[in-house]
N, C-alpha and C positions, 0 to 999 in steps of 0.2 A: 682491753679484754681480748685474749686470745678464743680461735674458733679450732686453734690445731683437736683441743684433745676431744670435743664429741664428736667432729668428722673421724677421729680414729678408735673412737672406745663407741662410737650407737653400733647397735647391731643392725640395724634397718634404716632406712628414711624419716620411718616413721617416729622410731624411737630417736632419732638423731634432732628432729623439731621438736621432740616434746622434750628433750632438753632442752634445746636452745632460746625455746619461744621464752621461758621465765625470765630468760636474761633479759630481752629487750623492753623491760618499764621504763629505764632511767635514760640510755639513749638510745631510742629507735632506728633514726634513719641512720647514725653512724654504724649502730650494732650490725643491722641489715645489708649494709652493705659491703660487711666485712664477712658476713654469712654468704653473700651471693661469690665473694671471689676468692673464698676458703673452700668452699665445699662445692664447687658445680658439678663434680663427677656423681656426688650423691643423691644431689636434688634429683638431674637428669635420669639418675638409676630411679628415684622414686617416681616420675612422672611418667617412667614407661612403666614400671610394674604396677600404680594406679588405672594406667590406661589399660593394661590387658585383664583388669578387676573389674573394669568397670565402672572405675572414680569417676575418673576425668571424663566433666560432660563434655555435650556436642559445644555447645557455648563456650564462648572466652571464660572460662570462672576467671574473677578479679578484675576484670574491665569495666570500671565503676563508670568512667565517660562515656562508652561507648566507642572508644576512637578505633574498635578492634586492633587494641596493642595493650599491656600491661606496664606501668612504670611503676618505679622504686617507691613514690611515695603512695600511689596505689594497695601496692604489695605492704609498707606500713601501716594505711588505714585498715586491711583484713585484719592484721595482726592487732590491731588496736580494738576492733569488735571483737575477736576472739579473747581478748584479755579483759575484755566488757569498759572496756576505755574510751570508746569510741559507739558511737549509736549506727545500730545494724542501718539506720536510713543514710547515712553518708558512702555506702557503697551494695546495693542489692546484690548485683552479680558475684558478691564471696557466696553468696547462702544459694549453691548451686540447687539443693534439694529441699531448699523452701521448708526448713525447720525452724526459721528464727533463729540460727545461730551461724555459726562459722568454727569448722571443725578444723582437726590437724590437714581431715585430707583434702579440706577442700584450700590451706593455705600452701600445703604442697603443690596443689595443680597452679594456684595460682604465681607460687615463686615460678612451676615451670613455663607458663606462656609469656611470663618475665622473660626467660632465660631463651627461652626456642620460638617463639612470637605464637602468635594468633591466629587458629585455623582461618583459612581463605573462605569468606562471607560466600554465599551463591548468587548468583547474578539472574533474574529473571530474563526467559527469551520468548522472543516472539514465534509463534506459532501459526500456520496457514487456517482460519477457519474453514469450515467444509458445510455447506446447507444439506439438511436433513430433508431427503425425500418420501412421502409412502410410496411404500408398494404390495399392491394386493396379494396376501398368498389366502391361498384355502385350507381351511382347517374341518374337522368332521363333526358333527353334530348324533347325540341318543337318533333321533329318526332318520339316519340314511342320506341327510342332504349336507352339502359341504356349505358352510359360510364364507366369506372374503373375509378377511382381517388383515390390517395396518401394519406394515411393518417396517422400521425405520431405517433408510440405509444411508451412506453419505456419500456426496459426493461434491466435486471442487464447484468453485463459484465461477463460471465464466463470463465472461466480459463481451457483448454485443459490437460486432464491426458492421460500418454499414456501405453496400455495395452500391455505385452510384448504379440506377435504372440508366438503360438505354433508349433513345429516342428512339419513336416507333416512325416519325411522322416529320415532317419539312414542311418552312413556307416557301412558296411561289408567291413572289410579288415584283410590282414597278411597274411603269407611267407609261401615257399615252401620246406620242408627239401629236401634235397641232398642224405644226407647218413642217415641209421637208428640211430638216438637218435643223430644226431648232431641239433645244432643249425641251424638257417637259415641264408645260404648262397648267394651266386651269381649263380644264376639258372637260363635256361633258359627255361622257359613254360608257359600256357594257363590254366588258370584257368576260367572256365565258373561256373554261378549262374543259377540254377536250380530254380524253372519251369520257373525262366524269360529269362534263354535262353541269357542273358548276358556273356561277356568275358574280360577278363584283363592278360594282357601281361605282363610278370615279366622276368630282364635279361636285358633289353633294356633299361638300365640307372637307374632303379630303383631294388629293389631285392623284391619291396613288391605290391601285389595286393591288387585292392579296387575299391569298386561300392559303390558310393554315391545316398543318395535320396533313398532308401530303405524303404518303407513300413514297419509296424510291422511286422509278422509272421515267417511260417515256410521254410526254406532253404536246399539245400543240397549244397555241395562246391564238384566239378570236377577236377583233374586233366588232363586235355585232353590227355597229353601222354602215361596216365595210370600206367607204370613202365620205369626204367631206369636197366642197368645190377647189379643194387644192391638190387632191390626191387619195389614194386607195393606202388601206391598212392590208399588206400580205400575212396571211397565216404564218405562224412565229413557234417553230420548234422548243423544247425546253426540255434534255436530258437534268433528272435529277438526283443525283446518288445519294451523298450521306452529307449534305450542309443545304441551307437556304439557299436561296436563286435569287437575282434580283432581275430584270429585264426592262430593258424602253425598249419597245416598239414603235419603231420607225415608221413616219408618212412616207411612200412610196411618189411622187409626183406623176400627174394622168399622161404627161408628153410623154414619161419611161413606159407606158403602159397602153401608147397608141399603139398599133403594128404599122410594121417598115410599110412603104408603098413602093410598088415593082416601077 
């Protein structure tokens, strides 16, 4: 079967398939393929002058799988629903305008996305959502008085950072020696903090004093009982800036604390 003489004698695309379509009852897929590489100048001319008609939909016409592409035997099956040979349910997308059938023009478009492929599907994106705030405006009222009313405006969703709080406050704490130059022991006495006039009890389950929540500055540390028969507690300065303090206070022994004799 030759395809020379309708590509040169249709006066249209249109007229040039409805020549052609009668021929393929007996062999389709060879007929068709001898259509697509006889006439491509034609098709292509009808699939633009369709598309600035308004044929050719947004949709792949002829893409019966979905694979967003048209093949040969695709392009077959149309043809074979438009010659009532084939059931319109073996390929939906020929019947672009949903009339139960399958026209010259819609086998035109669909040779063309054969021949030129398949518009590019759209891809969904992501979008920043934005919370809806009200905001009161005023509107006028029959008697003179403005009401508030709602109005919705948007704006971005922000995200909570959290600033660490600074300490306000320091512990002043540590032991009470016993004997001179020993380590601290299990003692039992009253250490007061100077100028606040605070006290802490060491001996009564714990061996170690401490006042929390301390201000920066300047300190003196008290032994309340003053001396024991081995020696005297001297009053014990404590600069406090910006960390906890720890401190032993030292037994002073009573010989360092006779005066010289002349």
């Amino acid at each position: 079967m030759s395809w020379g003489s309708p590509c040169r004698h249709a006066r249209s695309p249109k007229g040039f398939l409805k020549l052609a379509t009668p021929r393929l009852g007996a062999a389709v897929h060879e007929s068709l393929g001898q259509l697509l590489q006889a006439c491509p100048l034609v098709i292509a001319t009808a699939v633009f002058w369709y598309a600035l008609q308004g044929v050719v939909a947004a949709q792949c016409i002829g893409d019966c799988n979905g694979d967003n592409a048209v093949g040969i035997d695709e392009v077959v099956r149309g043809v074979g629903i438009a010659l009532n040979t084939v059931e319109l349910a073996e390929c939906l997308a020929f019947d672009s305008d949903a009339d139960d059938a399958v026209t010259v023009d819609e086998l035109v478009a669909g040779v063309g996305y054969a021949l030129g492929g398949c518009p590019a599907k759209m891809t969904p994106t992501r979008s920043i959502a934005a919370t809806s705030t009200d905001t009161p405006t005023a509107t006028a009222t029959t008697g003179g008085q403005e009401t508030p009313s709602a109005t919705s405006s948007s704006s971005p969703e922000l995200t909570p950072t959290t600033t660490p709080t600074p300490r306000i406050g320091f512990t002043i704490s540590g032991c009470v020696n016993e004997f001179p130059g020993e380590p601290c022991g299990q003692i039992f006495a009253t250490v007061r903090l100077q100028p606040l006039g605070l006290t802490s009890t060491i001996g009564a389950g714990s061996q170690y004093f401490s006042f929390e929540n301390i201000p920066p500055g300047n300190y003196v540390l008290i032994v309340v009982q003053g001396c024991n028969p081995f020696g005297c507690w001297e009053d014990t300065p404590v600069v406090l800036a910006d960390e906890d303090v720890f401190i032993a206070i030292d037994l002073v022994p009573q010989t360092a604390l006779a005066p010289t004799m002349q």
